[in-house]
C-alpha positions as CSV (number, residue, x, y, z in Angstrom):
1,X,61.0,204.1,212.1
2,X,60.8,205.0,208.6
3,X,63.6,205.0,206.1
4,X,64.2,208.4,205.8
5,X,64.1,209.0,209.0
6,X,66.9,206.3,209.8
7,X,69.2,207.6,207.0
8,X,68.9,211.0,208.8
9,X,70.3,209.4,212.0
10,X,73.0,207.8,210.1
11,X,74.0,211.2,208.6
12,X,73.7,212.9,212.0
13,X,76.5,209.8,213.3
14,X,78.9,210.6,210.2
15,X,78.9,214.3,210.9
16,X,79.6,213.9,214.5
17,X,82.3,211.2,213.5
18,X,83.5,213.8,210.9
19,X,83.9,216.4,213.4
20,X,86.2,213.7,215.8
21,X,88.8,213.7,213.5
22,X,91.4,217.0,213.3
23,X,91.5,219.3,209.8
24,X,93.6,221.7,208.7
25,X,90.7,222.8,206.7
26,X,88.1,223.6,209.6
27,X,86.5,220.8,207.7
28,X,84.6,222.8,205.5
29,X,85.3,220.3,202.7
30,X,83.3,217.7,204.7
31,X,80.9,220.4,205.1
32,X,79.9,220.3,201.6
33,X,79.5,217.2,201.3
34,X,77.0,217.2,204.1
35,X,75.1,219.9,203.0
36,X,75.0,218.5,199.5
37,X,73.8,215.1,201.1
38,X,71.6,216.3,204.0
39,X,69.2,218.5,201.3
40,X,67.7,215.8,199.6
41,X,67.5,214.0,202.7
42,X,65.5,216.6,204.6
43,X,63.4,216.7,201.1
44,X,62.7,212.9,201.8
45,X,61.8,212.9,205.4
46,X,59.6,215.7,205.1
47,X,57.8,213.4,202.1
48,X,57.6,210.5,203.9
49,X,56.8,212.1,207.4
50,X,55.2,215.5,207.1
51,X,56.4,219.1,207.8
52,X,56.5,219.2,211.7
53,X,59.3,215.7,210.9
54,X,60.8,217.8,208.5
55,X,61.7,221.3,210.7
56,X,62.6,218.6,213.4
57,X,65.4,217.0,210.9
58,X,66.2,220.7,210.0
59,X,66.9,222.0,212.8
60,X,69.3,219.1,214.3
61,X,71.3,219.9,210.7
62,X,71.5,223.3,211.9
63,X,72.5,222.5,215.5
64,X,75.3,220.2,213.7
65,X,76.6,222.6,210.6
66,X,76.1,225.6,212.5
67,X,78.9,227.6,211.3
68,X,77.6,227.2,207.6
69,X,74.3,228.6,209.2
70,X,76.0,231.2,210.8
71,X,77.8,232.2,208.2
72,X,74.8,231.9,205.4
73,X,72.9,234.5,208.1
74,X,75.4,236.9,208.1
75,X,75.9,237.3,204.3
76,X,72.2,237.6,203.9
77,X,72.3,240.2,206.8
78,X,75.2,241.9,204.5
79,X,73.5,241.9,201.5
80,X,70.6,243.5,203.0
81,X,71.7,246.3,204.5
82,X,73.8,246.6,201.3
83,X,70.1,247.2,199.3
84,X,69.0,250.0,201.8
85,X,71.7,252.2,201.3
């Protein structure tokens, strides 16, 4: 296993530790912080092991922060039907 691809599998056990512990924030904080973390991350497994690695490691982010994703789709969903009027 490469290194990249360990550290991803680290990050994917602190976010599901993350989301164990109660927020009063919907731990969105956290969520920045993995976001901020998981880019360059996904940026280094897909150097180290190619594309197909690299929308494999995407996706599981996506399955784990999916209300960022959620959210990200429906602003973009927003601001295009806000271009076609």
């Amino acid at each position: 296993m490469t290194p990249s691809l360990a550290l991803a599998c680290l990050w994917v056990v602190v976010a599901n530790v993350i989301a164990m512990f109660p927020s009063r924030h919907h731990h969105w904080p956290a969520a920045y912080v993995l976001i901020a973390v998981g880019i360059p991350l996904l940026g280094f497994v897909t150097y180290q092991n190619g594309p197909v690695w690299g929308m494999v490691v995407f996706a599981i982010g996506a399955s784990v922060l999916r209300w960022p994703v959620i959210y990200l789709g429906r602003w973009c969903a927003r601001q295009l039907r806000g271009k076609r009027s």
